[in-house]
CHARMM-style PDB file with segment names, atoms N, HN, CA, C and O in Angstrom:
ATOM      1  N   UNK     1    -121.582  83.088  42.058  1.00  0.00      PROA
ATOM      2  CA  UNK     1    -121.882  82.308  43.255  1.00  0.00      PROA
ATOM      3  C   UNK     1    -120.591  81.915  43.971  1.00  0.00      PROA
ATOM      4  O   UNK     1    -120.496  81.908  45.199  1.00  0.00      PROA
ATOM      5  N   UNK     2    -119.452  81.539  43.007  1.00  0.00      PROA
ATOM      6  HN  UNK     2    -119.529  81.545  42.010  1.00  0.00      PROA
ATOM      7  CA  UNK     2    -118.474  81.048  43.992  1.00  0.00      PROA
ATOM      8  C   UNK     2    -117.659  82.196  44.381  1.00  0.00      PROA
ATOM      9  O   UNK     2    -116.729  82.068  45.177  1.00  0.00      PROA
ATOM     10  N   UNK     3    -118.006  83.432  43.793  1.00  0.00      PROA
ATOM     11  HN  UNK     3    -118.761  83.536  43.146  1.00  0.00      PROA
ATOM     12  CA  UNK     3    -117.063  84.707  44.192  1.00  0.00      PROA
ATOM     13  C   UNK     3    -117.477  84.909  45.313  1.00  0.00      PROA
ATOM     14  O   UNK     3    -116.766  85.753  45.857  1.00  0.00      PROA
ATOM     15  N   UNK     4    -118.584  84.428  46.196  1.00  0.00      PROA
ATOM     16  HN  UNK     4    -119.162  83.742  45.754  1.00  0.00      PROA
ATOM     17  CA  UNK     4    -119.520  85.173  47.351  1.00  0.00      PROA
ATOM     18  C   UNK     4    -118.663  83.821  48.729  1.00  0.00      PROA
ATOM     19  O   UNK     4    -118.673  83.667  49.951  1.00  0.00      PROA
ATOM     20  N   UNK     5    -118.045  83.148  47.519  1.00  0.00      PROA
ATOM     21  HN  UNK     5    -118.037  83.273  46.527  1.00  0.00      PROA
ATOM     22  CA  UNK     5    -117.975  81.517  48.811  1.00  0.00      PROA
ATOM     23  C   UNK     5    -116.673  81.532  49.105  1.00  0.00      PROA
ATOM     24  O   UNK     5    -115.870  81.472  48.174  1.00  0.00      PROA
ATOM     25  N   UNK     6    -116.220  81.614  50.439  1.00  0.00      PROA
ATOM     26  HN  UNK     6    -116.873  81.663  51.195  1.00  0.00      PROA
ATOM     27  CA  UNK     6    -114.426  81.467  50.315  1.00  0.00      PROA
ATOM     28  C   UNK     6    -114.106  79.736  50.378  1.00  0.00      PROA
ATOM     29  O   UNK     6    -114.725  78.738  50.747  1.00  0.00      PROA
ATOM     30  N   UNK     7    -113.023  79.980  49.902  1.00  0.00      PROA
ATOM     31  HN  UNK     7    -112.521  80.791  49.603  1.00  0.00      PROA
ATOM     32  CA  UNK     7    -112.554  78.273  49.733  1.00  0.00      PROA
ATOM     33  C   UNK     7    -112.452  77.428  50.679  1.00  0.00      PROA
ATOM     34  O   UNK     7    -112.280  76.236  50.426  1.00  0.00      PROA
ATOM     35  N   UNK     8    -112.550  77.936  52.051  1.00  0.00      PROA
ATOM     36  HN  UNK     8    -112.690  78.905  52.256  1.00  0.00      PROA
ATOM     37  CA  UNK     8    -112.841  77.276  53.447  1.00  0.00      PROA
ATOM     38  C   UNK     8    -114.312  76.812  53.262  1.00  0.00      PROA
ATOM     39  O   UNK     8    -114.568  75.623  53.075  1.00  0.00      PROA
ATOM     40  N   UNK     9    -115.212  77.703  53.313  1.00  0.00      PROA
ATOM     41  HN  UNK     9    -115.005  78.669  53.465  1.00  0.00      PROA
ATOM     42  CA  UNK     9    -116.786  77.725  53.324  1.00  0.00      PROA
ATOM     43  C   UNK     9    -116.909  76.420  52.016  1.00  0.00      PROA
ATOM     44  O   UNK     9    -117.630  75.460  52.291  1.00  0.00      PROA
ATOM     45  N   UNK    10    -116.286  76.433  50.809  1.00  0.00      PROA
ATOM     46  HN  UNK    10    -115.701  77.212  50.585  1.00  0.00      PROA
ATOM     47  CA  UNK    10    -116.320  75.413  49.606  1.00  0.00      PROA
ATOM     48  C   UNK    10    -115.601  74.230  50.231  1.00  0.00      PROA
ATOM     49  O   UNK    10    -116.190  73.182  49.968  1.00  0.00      PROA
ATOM     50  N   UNK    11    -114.567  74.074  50.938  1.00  0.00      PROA
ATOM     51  HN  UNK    11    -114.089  74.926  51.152  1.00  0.00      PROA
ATOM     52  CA  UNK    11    -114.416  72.807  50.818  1.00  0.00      PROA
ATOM     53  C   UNK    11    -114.738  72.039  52.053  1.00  0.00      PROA
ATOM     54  O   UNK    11    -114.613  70.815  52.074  1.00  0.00      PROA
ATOM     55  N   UNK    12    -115.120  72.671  53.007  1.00  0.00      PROA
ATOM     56  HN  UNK    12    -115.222  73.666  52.990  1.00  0.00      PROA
ATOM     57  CA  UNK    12    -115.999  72.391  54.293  1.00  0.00      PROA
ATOM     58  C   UNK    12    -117.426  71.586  53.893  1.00  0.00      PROA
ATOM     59  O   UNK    12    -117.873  70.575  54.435  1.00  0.00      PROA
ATOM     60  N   UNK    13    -118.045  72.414  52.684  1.00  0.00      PROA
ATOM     61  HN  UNK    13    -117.682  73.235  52.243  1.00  0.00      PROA
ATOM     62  CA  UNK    13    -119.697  71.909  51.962  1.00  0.00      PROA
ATOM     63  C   UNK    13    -119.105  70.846  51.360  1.00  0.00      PROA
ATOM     64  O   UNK    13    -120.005  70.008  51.311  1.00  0.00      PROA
ATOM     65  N   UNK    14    -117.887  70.265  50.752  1.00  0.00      PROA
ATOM     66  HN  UNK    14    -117.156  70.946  50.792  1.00  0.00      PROA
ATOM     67  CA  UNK    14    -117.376  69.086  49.927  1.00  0.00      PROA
ATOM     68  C   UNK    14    -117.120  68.306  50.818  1.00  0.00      PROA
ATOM     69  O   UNK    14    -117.593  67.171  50.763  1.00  0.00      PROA
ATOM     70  N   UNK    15    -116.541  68.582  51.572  1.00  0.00      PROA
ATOM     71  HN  UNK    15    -116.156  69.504  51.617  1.00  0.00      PROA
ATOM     72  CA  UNK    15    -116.308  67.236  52.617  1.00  0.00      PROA
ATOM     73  C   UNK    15    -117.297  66.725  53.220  1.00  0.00      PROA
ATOM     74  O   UNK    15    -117.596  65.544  53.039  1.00  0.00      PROA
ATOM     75  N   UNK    16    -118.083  67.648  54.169  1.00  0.00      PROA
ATOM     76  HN  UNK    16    -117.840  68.607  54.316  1.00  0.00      PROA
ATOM     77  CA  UNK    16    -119.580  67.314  54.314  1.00  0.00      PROA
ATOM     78  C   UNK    16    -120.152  66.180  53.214  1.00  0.00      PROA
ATOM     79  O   UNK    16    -120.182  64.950  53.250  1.00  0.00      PROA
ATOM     80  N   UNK    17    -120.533  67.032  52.353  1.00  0.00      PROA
ATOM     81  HN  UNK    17    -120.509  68.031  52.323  1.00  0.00      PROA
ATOM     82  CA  UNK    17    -121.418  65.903  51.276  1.00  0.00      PROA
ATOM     83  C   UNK    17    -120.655  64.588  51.282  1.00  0.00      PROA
ATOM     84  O   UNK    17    -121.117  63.543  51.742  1.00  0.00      PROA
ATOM     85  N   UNK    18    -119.771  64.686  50.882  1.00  0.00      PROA
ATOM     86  HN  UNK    18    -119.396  65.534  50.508  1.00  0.00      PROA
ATOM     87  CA  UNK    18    -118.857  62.896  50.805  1.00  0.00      PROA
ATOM     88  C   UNK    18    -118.600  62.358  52.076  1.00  0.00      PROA
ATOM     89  O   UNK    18    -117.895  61.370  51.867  1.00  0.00      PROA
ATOM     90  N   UNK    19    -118.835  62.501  53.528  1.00  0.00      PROA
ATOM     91  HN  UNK    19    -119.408  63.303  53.698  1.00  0.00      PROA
ATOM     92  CA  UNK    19    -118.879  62.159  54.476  1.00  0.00      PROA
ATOM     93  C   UNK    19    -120.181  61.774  54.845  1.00  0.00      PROA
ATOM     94  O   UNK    19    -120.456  60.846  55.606  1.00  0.00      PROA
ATOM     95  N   UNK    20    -120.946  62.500  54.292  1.00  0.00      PROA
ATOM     96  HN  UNK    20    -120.723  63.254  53.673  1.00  0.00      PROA
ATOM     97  CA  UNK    20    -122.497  61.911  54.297  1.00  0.00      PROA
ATOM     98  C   UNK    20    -122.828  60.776  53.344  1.00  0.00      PROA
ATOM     99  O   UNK    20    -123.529  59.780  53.525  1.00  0.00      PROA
ATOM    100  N   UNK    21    -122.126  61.190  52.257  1.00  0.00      PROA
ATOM    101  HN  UNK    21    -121.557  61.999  52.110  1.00  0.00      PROA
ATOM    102  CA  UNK    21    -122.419  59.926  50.774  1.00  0.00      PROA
ATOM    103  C   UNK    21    -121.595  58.461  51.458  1.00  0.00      PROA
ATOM    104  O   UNK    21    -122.037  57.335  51.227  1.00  0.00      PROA
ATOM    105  N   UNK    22    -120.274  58.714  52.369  1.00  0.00      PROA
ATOM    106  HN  UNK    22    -119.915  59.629  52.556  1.00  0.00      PROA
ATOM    107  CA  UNK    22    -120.066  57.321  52.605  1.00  0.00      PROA
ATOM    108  C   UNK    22    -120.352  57.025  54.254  1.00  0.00      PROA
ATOM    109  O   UNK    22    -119.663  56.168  54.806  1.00  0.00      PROA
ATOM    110  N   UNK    23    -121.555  57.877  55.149  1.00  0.00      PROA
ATOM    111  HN  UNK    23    -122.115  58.574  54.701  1.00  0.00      PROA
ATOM    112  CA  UNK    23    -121.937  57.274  56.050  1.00  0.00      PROA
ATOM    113  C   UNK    23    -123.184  56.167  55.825  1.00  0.00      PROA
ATOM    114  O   UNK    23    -123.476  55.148  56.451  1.00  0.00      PROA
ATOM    115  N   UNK    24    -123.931  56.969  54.380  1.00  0.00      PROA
ATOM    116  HN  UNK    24    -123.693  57.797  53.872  1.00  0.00      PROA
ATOM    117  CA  UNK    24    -125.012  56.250  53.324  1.00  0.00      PROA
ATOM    118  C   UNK    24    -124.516  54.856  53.412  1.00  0.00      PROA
ATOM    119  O   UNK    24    -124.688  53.880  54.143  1.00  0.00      PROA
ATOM    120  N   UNK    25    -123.834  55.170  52.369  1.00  0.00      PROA
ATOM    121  HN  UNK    25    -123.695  55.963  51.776  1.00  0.00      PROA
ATOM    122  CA  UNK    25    -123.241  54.185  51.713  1.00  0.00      PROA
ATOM    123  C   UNK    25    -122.808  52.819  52.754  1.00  0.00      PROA
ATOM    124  O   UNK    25    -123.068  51.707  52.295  1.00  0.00      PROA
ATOM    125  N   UNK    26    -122.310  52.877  53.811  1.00  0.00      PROA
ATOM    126  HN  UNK    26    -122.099  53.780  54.184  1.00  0.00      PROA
ATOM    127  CA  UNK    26    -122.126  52.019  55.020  1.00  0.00      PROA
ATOM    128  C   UNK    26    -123.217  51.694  55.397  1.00  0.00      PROA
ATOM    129  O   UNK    26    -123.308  50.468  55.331  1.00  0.00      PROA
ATOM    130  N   UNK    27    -124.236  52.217  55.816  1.00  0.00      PROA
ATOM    131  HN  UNK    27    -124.162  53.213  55.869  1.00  0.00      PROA
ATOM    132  CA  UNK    27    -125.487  52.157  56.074  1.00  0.00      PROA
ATOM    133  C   UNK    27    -126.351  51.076  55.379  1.00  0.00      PROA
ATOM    134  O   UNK    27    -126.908  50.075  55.829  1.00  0.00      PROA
ATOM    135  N   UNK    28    -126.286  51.570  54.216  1.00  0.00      PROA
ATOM    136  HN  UNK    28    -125.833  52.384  53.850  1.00  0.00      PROA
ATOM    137  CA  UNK    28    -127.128  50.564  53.411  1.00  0.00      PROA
ATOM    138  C   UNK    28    -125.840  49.338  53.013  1.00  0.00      PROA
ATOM    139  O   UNK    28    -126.179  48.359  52.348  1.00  0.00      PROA
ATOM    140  N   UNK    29    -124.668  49.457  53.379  1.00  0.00      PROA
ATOM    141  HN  UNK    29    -124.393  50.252  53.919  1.00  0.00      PROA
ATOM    142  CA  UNK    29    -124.131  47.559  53.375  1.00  0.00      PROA
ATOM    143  C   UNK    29    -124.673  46.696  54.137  1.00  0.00      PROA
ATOM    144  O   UNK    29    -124.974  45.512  53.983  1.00  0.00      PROA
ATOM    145  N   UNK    30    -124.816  47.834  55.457  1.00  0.00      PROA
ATOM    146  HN  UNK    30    -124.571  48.796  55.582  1.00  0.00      PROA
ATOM    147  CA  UNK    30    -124.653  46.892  57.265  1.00  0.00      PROA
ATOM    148  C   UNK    30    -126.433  46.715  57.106  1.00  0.00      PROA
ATOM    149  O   UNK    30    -127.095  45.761  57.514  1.00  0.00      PROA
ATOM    150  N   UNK    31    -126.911  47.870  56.429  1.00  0.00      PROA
ATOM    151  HN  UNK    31    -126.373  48.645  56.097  1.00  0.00      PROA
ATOM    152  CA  UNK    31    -128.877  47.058  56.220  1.00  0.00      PROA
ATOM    153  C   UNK    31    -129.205  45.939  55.373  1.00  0.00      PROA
ATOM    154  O   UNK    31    -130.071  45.088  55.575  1.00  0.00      PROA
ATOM    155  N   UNK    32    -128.363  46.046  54.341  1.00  0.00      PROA
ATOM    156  HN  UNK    32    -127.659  46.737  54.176  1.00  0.00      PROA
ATOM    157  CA  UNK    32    -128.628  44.918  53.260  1.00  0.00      PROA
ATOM    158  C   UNK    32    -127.443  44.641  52.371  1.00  0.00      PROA
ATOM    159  O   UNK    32    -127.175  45.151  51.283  1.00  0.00      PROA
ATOM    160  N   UNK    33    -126.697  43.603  53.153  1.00  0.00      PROA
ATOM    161  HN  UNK    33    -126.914  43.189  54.037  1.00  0.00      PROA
ATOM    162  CA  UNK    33    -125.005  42.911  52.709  1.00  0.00      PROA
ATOM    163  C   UNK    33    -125.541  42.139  51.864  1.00  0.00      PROA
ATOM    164  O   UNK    33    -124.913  42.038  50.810  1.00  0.00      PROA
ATOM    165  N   UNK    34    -126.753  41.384  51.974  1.00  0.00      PROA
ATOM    166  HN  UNK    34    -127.262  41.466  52.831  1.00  0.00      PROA
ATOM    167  CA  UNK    34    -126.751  40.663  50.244  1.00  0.00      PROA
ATOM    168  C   UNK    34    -127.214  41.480  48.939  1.00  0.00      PROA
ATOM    169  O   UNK    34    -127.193  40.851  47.881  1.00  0.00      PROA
ATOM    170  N   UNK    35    -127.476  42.320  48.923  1.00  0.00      PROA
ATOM    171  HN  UNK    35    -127.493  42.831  49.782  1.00  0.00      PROA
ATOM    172  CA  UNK    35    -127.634  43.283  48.116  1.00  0.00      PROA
ATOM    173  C   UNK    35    -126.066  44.112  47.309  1.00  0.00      PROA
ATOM    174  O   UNK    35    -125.321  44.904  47.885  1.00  0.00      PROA
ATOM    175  N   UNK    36    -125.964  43.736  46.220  1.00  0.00      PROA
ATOM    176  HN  UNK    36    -126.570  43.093  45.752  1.00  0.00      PROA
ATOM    177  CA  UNK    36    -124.870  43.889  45.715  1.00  0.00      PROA
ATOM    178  C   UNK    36    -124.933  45.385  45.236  1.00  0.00      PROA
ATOM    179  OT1 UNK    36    -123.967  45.892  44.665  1.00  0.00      PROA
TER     180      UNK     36
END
C-alpha cells in the first residue's frame, strides 16, 4: 500500500487528519469550555 503512495500524497493525508483532529478539538472547547 505505501509502495503505490508517494511521500507527498502520505504526508499531505497526515497533515490533513491532524488539522482536522485540532479544528475538532477547538470546536468542542469553544462548544463546551466547562467540559474538561
Amino acid at each position: 500500500m505505501y509502495g503505490f503512495w508517494p511521500p507527498d500524497v502520505f504526508t499531505y493525508i497526515l497533515v490533513k487528519i491532524i488539522v482536522l483532529a485540532l479544528v475538532i478539538l477547538m470546536w468542542w472547547m469553544l462548544r463546551a469550555p466547562t467540559v474538561v
